[in-house]
N, C-alpha and C positions, 0 to 999 in steps of 0.2 A: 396894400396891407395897412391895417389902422397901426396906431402908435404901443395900444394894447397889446396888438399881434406879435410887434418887436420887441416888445419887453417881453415878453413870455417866451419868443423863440430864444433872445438872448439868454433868459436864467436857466433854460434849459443847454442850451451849448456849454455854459458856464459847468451847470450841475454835472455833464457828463463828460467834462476837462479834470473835474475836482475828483469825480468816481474811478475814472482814466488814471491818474495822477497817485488814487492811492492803492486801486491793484497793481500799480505798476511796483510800487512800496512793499507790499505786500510778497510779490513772489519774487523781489529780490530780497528779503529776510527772507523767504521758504530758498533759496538757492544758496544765501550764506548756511543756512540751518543744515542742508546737503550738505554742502561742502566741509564743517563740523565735524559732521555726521562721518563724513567720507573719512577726514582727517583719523577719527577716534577709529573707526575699524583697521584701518591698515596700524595704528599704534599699538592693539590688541593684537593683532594678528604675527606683529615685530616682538613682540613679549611672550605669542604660546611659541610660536616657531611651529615646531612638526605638527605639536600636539593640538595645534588651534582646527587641524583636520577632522579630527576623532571627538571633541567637546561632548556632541551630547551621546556618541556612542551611534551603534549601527540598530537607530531607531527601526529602520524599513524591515530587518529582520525578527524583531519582535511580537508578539502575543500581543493581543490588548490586558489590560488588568483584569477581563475576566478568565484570564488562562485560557482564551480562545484566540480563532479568527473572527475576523467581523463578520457578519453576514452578508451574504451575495445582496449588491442592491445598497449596500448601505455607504454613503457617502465619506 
């Protein structure tokens, strides 16, 4: 292997230690961001108590806004 070849496999091991190094950054901010995330909901949910069950109401029994069903077929 010429001297060329090693420099170039080097900067590549390098670049993908460096690419390695900051997804590994990355989704440990996205697991603190969870765990936030995690904290804020159970601290909402300590604050409605019962009523944190009922919030947006009993959606699935509802009409759409055209005072219908949806159409068979429709997503």
């Amino acid at each position: 292997m010429s001297s060329d070849s090693h420099r170039e496999v080097d900067a590549a091991a390098k670049d993908m230690e460096s690419g390695a190094e900051e997804l590994q950054e990355r989704v440990e901010n996205l697991d603190d961001d969870i765990d936030d995330s995690r904290r804020k909901l159970e601290e909402m949910r300590q604050k409605l108590g019962d009523r944190g069950d009922n919030v947006a109401g009993d959606w699935e029994d509802t009409d759409d806004a055209a005072g219908g069903e949806d159409p068979k077929g429709a997503a």
